[in-house]
N, C-alpha and C positions, 0 to 999 in steps of 0.2 A: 670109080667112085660115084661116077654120076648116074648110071647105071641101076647101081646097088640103091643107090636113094630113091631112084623114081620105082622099083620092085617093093619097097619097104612100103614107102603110102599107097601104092596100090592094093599089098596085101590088108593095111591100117584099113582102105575102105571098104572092101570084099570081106574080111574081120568083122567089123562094126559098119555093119548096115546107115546104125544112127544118125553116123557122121553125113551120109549123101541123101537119108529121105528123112530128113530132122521133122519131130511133129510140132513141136513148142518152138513158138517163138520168142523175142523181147526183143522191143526197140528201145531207146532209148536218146531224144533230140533237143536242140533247143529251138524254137521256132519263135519266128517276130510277123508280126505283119507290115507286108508293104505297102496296103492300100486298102482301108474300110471308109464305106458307106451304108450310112444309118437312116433309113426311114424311120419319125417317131410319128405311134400315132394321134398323141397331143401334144407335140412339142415341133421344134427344127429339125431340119434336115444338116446332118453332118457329114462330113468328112475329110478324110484324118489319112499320112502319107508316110511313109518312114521321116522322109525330111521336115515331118512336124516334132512325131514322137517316137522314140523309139521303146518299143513294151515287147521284149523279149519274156518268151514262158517256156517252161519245163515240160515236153509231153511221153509221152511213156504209152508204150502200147503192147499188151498179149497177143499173142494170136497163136491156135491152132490148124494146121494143114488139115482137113478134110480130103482133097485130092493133093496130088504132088504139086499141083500152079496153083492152089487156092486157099486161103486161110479166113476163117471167123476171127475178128480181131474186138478187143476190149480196148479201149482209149480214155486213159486221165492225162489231163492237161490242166495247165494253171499258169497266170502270167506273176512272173518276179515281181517287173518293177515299170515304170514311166517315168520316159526322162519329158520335158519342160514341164510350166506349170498349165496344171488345169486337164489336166491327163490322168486316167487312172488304169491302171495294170490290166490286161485280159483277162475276162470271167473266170471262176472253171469250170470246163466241162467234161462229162466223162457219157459214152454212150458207146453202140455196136457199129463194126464195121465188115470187109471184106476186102482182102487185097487178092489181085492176081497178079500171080509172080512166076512168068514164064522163065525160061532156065536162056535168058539176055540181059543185058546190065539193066534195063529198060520195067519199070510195074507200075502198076494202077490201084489205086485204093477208092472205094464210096464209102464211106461213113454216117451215121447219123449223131453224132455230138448234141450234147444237150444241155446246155448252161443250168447249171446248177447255184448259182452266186446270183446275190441281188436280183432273183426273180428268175422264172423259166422262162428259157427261149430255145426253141429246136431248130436244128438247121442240117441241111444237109450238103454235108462234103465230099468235093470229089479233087480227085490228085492223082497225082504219079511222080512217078521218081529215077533219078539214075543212080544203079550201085558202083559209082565208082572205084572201089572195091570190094571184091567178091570171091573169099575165099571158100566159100561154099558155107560156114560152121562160124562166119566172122564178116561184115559186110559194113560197109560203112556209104552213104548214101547222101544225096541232095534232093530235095522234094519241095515239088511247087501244088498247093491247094487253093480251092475255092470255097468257102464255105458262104452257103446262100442262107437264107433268116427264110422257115418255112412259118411262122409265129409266134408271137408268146408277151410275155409281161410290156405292151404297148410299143413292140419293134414289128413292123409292118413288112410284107413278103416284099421283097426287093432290096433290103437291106444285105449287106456282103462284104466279104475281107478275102482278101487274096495274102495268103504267106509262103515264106519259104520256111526252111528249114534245113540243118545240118545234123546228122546222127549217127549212131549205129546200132547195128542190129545183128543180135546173137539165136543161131539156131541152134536148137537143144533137141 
């Protein structure tokens, strides 16, 4: 029996190509920050920790393979909610990325995100990730980023948020 089942998906992936060199991707995470710091450039210097507030947001990301480890990815993001008082949700942002995603549980993303909400601010992110699961066509992951403030509506270069995230990610 066990046999006939591992000749079956093998024939499934020699069959359909799709399955082992997927060009489309989708991800789909929830992600919090665990530590920002906000240079303003007329105001105070903040920052802000999980154990202040918790502003979990929804991120959602396209991507196409170009090579077999590498994908042009698209990125919308937006924050739910904030918990205590005097805290308000994550921006959203949406802007261009790249992941390389060599064939080990182990990838790397840069992105350029771009807030879009209550004024522009561009930043660029960089991250990586473990798939701890990894069916090849179904992958479910854990991912740590850095997103640095390159500038914009009065947030000055050194401003930064480090987050995690929990998702997953279907190739097509």
């Amino acid at each position: 029996m066990r046999g006939s089942l591992l000749r079956w998906v093998a024939a499934l992936v020699v069959l359909h190509p799709g399955l082992a060199m997927a060009q489309w991707s989708l991800r789909l995470a929830l992600e919090a920050p665990l530590h920002t710091h906000v240079f303003l450039v007329d105001g105070p210097t903040t920052s802000t920790s999980i154990a202040d507030t918790f502003q979990p947001g929804v991120d959602l990301l396209g991507g196409y393979a170009v090579l077999d480890t590498l994908s042009i990815d698209l990125e919308f993001q937006t924050g739910l909610f904030a918990t205590g008082s005097g805290y308000a949700r994550t921006r959203t942002t949406i802007g261009p990325g790249m992941t390389y995603d060599p064939h080990f549980p182990l990838y790397a993303r840069v992105a350029v995100p771009i807030q879009v909400e209550s004024g522009v601010v561009v930043f660029l992110g960089l991250g990586g990730g473990w798939k701890f699961i990894d069916l090849g066509f179904f992958r479910a992951y854990f991912e740590l980023s850095v997103d640095l403030a390159l500038g914009g509506n009065g947030v000055k270069l050194g401003s930064h948020s480090v987050n995690a995230a929990l998702g997953i990610w279907f190739r097509m």
